[in-house]
ZAMARGU-4260 file (C-alpha; in steps of 0.2 Angstrom, whole numbers, plus 5000, padded with zeros to 4 digits):
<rodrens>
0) 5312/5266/5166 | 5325/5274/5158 | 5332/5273/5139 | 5351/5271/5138 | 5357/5273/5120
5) 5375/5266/5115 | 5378/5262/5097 | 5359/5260/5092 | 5344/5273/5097 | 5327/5264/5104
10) 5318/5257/5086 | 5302/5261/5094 | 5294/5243/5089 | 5285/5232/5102 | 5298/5218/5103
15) 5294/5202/5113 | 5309/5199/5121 | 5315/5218/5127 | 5297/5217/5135 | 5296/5201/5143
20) 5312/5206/5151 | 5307/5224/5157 | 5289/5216/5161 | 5298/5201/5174 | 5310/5208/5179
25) 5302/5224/5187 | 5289/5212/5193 | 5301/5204/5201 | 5308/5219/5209 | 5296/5232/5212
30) 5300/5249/5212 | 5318/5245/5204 | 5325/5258/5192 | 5326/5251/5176 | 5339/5253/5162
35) 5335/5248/5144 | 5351/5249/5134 | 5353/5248/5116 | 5369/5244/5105 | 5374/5235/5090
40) 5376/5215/5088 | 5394/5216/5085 | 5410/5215/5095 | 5409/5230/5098 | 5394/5233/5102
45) 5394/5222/5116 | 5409/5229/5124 | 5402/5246/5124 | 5385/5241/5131 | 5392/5231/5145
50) 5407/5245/5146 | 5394/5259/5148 | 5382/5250/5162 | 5398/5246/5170 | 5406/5263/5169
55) 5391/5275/5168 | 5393/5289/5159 | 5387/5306/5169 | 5369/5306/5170 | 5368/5287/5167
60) 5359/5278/5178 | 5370/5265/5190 | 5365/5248/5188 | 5369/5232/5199 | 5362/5221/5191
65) 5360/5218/5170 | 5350/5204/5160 | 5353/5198/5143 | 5342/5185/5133 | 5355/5188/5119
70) 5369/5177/5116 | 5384/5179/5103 | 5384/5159/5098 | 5375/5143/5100 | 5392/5136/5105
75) 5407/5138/5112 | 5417/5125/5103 | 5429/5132/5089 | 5419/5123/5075 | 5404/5134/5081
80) 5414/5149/5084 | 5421/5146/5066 | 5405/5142/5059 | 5395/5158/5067 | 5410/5169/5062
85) 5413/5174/5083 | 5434/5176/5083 | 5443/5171/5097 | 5445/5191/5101 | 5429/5193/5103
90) 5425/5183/5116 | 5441/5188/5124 | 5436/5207/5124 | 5419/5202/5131 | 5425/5190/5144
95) 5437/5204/5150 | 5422/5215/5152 | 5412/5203/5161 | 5427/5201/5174 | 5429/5222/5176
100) 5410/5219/5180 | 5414/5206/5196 | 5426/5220/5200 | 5414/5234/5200 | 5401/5224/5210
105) 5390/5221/5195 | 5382/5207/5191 | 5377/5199/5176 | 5362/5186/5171 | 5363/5177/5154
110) 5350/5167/5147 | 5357/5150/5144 | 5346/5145/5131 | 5329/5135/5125 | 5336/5121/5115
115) 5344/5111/5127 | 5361/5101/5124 | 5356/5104/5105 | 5359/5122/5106 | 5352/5124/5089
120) 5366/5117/5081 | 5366/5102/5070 | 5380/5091/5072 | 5373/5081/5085 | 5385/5085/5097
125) 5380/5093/5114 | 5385/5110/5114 | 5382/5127/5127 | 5378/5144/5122 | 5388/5160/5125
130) 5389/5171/5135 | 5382/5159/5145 | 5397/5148/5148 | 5406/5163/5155 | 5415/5161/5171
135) 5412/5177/5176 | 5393/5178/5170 | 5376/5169/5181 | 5370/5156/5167 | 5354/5155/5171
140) 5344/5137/5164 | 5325/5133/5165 | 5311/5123/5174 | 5293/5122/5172 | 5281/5121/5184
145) 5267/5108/5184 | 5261/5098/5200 | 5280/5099/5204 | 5295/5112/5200 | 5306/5100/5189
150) 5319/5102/5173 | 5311/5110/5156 | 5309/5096/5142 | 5293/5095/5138 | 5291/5096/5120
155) 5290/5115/5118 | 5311/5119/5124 | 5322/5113/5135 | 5335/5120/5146 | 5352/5125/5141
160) 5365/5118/5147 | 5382/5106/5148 | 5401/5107/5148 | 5409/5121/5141 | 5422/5117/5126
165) 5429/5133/5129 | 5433/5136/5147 | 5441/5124/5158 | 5430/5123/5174 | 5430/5139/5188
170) 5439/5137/5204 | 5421/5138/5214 | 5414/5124/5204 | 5429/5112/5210 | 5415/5105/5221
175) 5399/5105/5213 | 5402/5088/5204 | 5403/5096/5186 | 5403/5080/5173 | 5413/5077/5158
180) 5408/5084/5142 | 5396/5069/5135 | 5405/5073/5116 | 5423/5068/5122 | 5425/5067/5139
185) 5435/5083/5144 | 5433/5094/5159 | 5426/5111/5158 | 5414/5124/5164 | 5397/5119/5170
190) 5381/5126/5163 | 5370/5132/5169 | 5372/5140/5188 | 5354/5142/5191 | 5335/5141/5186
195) 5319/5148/5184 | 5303/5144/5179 | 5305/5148/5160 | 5293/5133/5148 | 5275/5139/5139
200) 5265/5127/5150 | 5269/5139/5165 | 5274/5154/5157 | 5271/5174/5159 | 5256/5181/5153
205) 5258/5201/5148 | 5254/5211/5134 | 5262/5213/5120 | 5256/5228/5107 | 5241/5229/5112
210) 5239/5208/5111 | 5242/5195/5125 | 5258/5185/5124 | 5264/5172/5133 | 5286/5177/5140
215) 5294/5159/5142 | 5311/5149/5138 | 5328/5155/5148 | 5324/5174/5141 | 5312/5175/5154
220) 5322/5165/5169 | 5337/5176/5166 | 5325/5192/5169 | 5318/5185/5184 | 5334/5181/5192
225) 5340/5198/5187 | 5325/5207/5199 | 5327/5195/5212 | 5345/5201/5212 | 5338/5218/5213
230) 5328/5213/5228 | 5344/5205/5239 | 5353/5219/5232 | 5341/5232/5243 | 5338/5218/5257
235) 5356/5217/5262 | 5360/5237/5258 | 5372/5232/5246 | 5375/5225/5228 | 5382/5206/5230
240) 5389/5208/5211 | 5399/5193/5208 | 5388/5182/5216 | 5394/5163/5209 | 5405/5159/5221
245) 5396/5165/5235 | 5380/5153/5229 | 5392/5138/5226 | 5398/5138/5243 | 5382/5138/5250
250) 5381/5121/5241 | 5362/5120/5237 | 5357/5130/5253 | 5342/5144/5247 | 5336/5134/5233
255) 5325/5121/5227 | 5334/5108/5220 | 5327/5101/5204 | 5324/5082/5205 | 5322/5071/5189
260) 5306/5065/5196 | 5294/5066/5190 | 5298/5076/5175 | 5312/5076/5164 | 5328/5068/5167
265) 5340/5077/5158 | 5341/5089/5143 | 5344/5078/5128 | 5335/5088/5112 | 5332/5085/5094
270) 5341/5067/5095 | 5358/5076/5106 | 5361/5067/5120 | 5361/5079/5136 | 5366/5080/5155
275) 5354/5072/5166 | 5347/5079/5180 | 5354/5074/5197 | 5351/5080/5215 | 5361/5096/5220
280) 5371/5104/5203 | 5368/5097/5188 | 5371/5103/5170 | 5352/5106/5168 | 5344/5118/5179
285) 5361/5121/5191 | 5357/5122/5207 | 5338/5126/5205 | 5327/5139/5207 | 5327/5150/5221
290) 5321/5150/5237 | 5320/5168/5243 | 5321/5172/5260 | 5331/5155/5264 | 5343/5161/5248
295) 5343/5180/5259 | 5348/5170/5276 | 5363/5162/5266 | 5370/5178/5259 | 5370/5187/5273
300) 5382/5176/5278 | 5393/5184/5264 | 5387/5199/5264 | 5389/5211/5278 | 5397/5206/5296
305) 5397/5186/5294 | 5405/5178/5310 | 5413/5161/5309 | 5422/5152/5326 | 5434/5140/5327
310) 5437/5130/5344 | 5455/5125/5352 | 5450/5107/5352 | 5430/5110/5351 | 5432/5118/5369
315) 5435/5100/5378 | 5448/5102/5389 | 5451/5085/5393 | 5456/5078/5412 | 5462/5094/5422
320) 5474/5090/5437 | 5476/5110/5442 | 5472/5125/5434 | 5470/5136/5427 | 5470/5127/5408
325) 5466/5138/5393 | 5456/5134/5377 | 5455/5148/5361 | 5440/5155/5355 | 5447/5162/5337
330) 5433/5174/5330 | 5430/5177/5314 | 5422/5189/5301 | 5420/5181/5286 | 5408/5194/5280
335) 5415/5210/5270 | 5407/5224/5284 | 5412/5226/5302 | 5408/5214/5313 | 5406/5220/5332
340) 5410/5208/5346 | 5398/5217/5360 | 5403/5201/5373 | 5410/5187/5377 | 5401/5178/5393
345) 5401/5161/5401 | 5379/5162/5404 | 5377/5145/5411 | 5385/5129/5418 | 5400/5128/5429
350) 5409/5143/5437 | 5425/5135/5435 | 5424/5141/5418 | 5427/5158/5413 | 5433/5170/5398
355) 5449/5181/5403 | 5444/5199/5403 | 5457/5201/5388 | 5453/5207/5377 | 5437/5219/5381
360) 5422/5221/5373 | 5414/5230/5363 | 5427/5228/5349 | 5426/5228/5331 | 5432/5215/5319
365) 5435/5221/5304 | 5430/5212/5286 | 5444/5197/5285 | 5450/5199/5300 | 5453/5190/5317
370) 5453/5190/5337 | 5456/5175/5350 | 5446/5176/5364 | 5451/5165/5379 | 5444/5152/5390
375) 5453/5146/5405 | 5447/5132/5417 | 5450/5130/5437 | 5444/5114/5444 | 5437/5116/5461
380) 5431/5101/5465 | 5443/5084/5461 | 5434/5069/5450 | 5421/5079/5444 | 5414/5085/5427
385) 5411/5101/5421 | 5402/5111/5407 | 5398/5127/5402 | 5390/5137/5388 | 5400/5153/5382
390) 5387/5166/5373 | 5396/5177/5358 | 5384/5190/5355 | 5389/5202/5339 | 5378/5213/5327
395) 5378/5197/5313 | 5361/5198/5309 | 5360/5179/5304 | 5367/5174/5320 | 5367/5186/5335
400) 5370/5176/5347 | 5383/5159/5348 | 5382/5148/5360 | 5399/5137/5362 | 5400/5122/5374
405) 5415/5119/5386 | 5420/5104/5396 | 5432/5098/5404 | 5434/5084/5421 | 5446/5091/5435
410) 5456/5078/5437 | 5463/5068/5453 | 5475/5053/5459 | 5467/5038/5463 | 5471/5028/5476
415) 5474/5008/5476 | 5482/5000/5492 | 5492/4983/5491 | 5498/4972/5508 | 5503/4956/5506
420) 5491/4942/5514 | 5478/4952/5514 | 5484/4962/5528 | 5488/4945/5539 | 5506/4949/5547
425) 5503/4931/5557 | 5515/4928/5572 | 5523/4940/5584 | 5527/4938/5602 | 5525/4949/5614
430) 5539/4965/5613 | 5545/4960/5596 | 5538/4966/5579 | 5536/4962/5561 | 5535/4976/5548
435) 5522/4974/5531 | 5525/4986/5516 | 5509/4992/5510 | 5508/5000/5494 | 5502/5014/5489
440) 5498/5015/5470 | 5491/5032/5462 | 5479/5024/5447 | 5472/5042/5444 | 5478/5054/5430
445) 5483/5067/5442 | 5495/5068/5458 | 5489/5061/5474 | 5492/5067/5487 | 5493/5059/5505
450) 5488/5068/5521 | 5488/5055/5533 | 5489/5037/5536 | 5482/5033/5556 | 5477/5015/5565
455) 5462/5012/5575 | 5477/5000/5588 | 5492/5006/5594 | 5497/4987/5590 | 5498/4992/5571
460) 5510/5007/5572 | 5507/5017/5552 | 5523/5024/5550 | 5532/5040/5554 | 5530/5054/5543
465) 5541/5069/5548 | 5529/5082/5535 | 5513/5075/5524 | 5510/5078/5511 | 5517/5063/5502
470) 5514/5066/5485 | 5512/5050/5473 | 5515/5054/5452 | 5502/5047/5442 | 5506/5028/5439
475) 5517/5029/5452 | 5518/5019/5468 | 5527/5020/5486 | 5528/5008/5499 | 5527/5011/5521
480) 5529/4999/5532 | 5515/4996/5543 | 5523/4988/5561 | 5514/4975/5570 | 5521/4975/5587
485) 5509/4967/5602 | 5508/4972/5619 | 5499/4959/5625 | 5493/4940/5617 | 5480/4935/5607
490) 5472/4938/5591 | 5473/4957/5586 | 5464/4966/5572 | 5465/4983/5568 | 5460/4996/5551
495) 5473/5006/5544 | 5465/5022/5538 | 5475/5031/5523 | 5468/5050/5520 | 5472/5058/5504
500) 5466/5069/5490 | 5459/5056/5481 | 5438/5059/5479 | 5433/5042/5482 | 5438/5047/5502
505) 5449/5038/5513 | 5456/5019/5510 | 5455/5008/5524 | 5463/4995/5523 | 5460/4978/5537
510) 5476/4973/5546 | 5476/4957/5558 | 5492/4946/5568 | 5492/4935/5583 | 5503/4938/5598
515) 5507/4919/5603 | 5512/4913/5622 | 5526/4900/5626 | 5520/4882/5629 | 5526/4874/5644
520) 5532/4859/5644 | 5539/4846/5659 | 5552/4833/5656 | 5558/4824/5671 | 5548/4812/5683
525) 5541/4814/5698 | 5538/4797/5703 | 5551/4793/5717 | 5543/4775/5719 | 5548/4766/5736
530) 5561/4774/5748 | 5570/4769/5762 | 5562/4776/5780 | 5569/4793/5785 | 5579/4793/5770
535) 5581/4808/5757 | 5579/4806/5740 | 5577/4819/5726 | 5572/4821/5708 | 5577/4834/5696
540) 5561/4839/5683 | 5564/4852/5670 | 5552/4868/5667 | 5554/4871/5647 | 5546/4883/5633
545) 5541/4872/5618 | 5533/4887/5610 | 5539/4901/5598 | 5536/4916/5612 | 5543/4919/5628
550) 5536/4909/5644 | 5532/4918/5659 | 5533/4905/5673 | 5526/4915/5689 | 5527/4901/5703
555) 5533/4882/5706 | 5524/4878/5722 | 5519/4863/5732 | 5499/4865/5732 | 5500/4862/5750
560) 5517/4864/5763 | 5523/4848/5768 | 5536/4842/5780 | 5542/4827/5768 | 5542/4836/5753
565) 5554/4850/5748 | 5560/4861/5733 | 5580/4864/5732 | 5586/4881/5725 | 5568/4886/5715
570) 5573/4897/5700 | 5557/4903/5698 | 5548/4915/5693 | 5557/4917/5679 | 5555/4920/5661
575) 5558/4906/5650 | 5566/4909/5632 | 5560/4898/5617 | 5569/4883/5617 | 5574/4885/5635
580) 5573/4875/5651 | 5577/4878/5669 | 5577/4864/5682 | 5570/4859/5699 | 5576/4848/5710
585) 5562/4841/5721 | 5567/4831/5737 | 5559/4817/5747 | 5561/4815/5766 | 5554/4797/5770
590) 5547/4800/5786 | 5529/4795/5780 | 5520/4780/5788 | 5509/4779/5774 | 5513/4783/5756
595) 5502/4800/5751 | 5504/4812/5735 | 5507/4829/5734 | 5503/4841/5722 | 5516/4852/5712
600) 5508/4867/5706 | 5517/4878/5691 | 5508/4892/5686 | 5510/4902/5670 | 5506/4911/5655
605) 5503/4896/5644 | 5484/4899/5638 | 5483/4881/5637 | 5488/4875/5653 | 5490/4891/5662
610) 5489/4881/5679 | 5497/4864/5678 | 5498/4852/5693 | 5511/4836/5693 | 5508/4823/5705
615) 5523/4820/5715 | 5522/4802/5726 | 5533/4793/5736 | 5532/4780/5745 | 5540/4774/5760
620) 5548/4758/5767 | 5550/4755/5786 | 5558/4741/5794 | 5556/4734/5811 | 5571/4746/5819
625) 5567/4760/5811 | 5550/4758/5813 | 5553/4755/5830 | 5564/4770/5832 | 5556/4783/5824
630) 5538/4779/5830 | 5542/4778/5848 | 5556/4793/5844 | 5567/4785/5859 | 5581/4796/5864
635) 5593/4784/5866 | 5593/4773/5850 | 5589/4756/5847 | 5595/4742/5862 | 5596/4728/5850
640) 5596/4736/5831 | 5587/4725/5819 | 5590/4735/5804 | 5603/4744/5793 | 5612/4753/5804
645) 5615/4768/5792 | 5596/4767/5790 | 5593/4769/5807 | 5608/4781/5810 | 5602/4792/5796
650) 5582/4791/5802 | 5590/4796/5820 | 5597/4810/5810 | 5584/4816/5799 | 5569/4813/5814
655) 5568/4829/5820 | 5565/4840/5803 | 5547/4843/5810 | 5547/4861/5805 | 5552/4861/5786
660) 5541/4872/5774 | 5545/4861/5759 | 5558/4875/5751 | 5578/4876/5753
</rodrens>
């Protein structure tokens, strides 16, 4: 321990609240250096003491960290101020100092006094010391501690703390919920920043002259903080000085935060009204007392190299038709020492992910500083889903090792097919064809692409495709005619087969059509009812296609050859149009004794009747002449004609067709 004289020698007398601070705080901080510095309690004095610690003199000791249970007034309001003989300039010189201490990486713990929003004056309004309510000072409050850590006001003190009158409120209290001043409602400084166990019921036993004494009230939190201050100080190898804003962005992080369970609510004394106590900040006990090894883990986020990452679009990557597609890792270092990147690594998941070599590691990042790293992303296999977790290892020694998550689905076209009816082309004859658009619809996010379209029948022709690819936009849709076109009747059924880049695999899609015959139909009779003996009589029938299809007519035929029964200029075979009919004329020769049928037999492709006989009868009349005549076949005619003679003339003619095959 070292005496530091500035405008006043040590005095030499054992005082209590020099000693409790000495006493804590090097128990707090064991083996620290400690300074004791004495001045004058005047303006100046106060600026020379801080000015000295601040800017040692040779031979001085350097100090991080300094602790004051003193304070220049019980308020910082101007009636206070006024009534406590503190000008304006004094607290304007001080302040100044305080701030040249941030700047020189000092920092500087204030006591924020023991009589809570009272503050020892007696106006009955709620009032805060200073220094504490310096901006650029850590106002530190007080607990006690019971079964429970919770806000000191239990008889013998409470914490200091409230709004400050004086200074409007710090930019790194903007989030820490600061309340109006409970006197008039204005805006301004929060105190205190933090706490520390600092009533009689749980305070500091040491010695005191010889004598035990019991350190308590904010004069002994203040210390305490001071030497845990000195403790981070050598843990993190350097001095966090100006440490508020640093705590009040780890928003209650590395603390216990004071509850108003079950010990006091607020810090209402001698019959002021106070702030009550709330969870996180509050104007009682701040953020609370500390916590130190989780408090250590939060600054070294601030405090040497501290990465922070941010992700193009959190790594997601979205649907990925072809690649490669990039995503930005953007690397901080937030902290205020070098932060070296030793790599950047995709360590697990997909291999379609990977970090571009550009630029290499190691490299160093230097404090504030930035570098994007990049992530590109090549689909390999269409419809699928992909992740992958990218390592960032550095020297931060809160986190050494990042893990970041990337994903991404490679995208693909999706293929819907369309044909009317279901694929039903219906009719079509034999050498004709009927041509069906079907659709081809891409449903995915991605181009399709289609390789090949084939069908299990030659009947159901896909069409021609000079070069596939054909490549379908997203949304998109083209139509190709599919051409039924039979070679043969009947029903025909058939599966269309569209290949394309779609995952899913190949569409097929059912095609089916009928290849009708012709019907055959007769109109004519073949009746030629009674005819005259040896007599020729004919009748004309016609052969007609009733049907939508040709008719193939093969054969028009008497089932057996007969001498009486013949067909004049046959057409057939022949093929037989729709709509169409040819004629036949079918002759009688009446040379019959008795009347007998014959069968005319037309043979075609008409599935129906592919075989269909007509009966063709006759019947013929003799008379007595005639009969005569032609049965006894005289040779030189009748002696004494009974009949007609044209009858018997024309039977004397037509007698002798004994050889006829039944066709002319």
């Amino acid at each position: 321990m070292i005496d530091v004289p500035v405008d006043a020698p040590n005095g030499g007398y054992a005082d209590p609240e020099t000693t409790q601070d000495i006493f804590i705080s090097a128990s707090a901080a064991p083996g620290a250096q400690i300074a004791v510095y004495f001045t004058t309690y005047t303006q100046q004095g106060w600026v020379d003491l801080l000015s000295r610690v601040i800017h040692p003199s040779p031979g001085d000791p350097h100090c991080s960290v300094l602790s004051s249970s003193f304070y220049v007034s019980d308020g910082d309001d101007a009636a206070t101020l006024l009534a406590e003989s503190v000008p304006a300039s004094w607290i304007t010189a001080v302040t100044q100092v305080f701030e040249d201490a941030a700047i020189q990486s000092v920092t500087i713990c204030i006591a924020s006094g023991d009589t809570g929003a009272q503050s020892k004056r007696f106006d009955g309004k709620a009032h805060v010391q200073y220094p504490g309510s310096d901006p650029w000072v850590l106002a530190v409050g007080g607990t006690t501690i019971g079964s429970a850590e919770w806000a000191w006001n239990d008889g013998t003190g409470a914490s200091g703390g409230g709004v400050s009158d004086y200074f409007p409120p710090p930019w790194y209290q903007t989030d820490a919920n600061v309340p109006v001043s409970v006197n008039d409602g204005h805006r301004g400084r929060g105190v205190p920043d933090v706490s520390a166990n600092a009533s009689p019921n749980s305070g500091y036993p040491f010695i005191l002259g010889g004598g035990p004494g019991l350190a308590n009230g904010t004069s002994a939190s203040a210390p305490l903080w001071a030497g845990l201050i000195a403790v981070l100080n050598a843990a993190l190898d350097q001095s966090v000085g100006f440490i508020n804003p640093v705590i009040y962005a780890l928003n209650g992080a590395g603390f216990h935060d004071i509850l108003p369970e079950p010990g006091a609510t607020d810090n209402s004394f001698a019959g002021v009204t106070g702030y009550p106590v709330t969870p996180g900040w509050d104007a009682v006990t701040g953020w609370g007392s500390p916590r130190g090894v989780a408090l250590l883990n939060g600054l070294k986020g601030f405090f040497g190299p501290a990465i922070a990452i941010s992700l193009q679009d959190n790594l997601q990557f979205g649907t990925v038709c072809r690649g490669p597609a990039f995503r930005v890792i953007r690397v901080y270092n937030v902290g205020n020492r070098d932060l070296m990147i030793l790599s950047v690594t995709r360590v697990t998941g997909s291999t379609d992910f990977n970090v571009l070599s550009a630029p290499a590691t190691p490299l160093t990042i230097a404090p504030g500083a930035e570098v994007d790293f990049t992530v590109a992303f090549v689909p390999s296999t269409p419809g699928a889903s992909a992740a992958a977790t990218i390592q960032i290892i550095s020297n931060d020694p809160l986190t050494p090792t990042l893990d970041v998550l990337a994903e991404a689905t490679a995208g693909a076209g999706a293929l819907e097919t369309v044909i009317a009816d279901s694929g039903a082309f219906g009719d079509c004859c034999v050498g004709g064809h009927v041509d069906e658009p079907l659709a081809l619809n891409n449903a995915g996010p991605c181009p399709l692409s289609i390789v090949d379209i084939t069908s299990s029948s030659p009947e159901f022709a896909p069409p021609s495709v000079n070069n596939y690819p054909l490549v379908i936009a997203p949304g998109a849709l083209i139509a190709v005619p599919i051409r039924f076109q039979p070679s043969s009747l009947g029903a025909k059924a058939a599966t269309v087969t569209v290949l394309s880049s779609d995952p899913a695999g190949p569409k097929f899609v059912p095609v089916s059509g009928a290849a009708p015959p012709g019907k055959l139909a007769v109109t004519g009779s073949t009746i030629f009812g009674p005819v005259p003996a040896c007599c020729r009589v004919e009748r004309t029938i016609a052969i007609c296609n009733v049907g939508d299809c040709k008719l193939q007519v093969s054969s028009i035929a008497f089932k057996h050859k007969s001498r009486h029964w013949k067909l004049i200029n046959n057409p057939f075979p022949a093929t037989l149009r729709p709509g169409s009919c040819l004629s036949v004329v079918i002759r009688y020769i009446a040379t019959e004794k008795l009347p007998r049928s014959c069968d005319l037999v037309i043979v075609s492709d008409d599935p129906t009747d592919p075989v269909k006989t007509l009966e063709v009868l006759a019947t013929t009349v003799w008379e007595d002449c005639c009969s005569k005549r032609c049965d006894d076949s005289p040779k030189d005619g009748c002696q004494k004609p009974r009949c007609d003679p044209c009858r018997c003339h024309k039977c004397a003619d037509e007698c002798d067709d004994e050889n006829s095959d039944g066709e002319e």
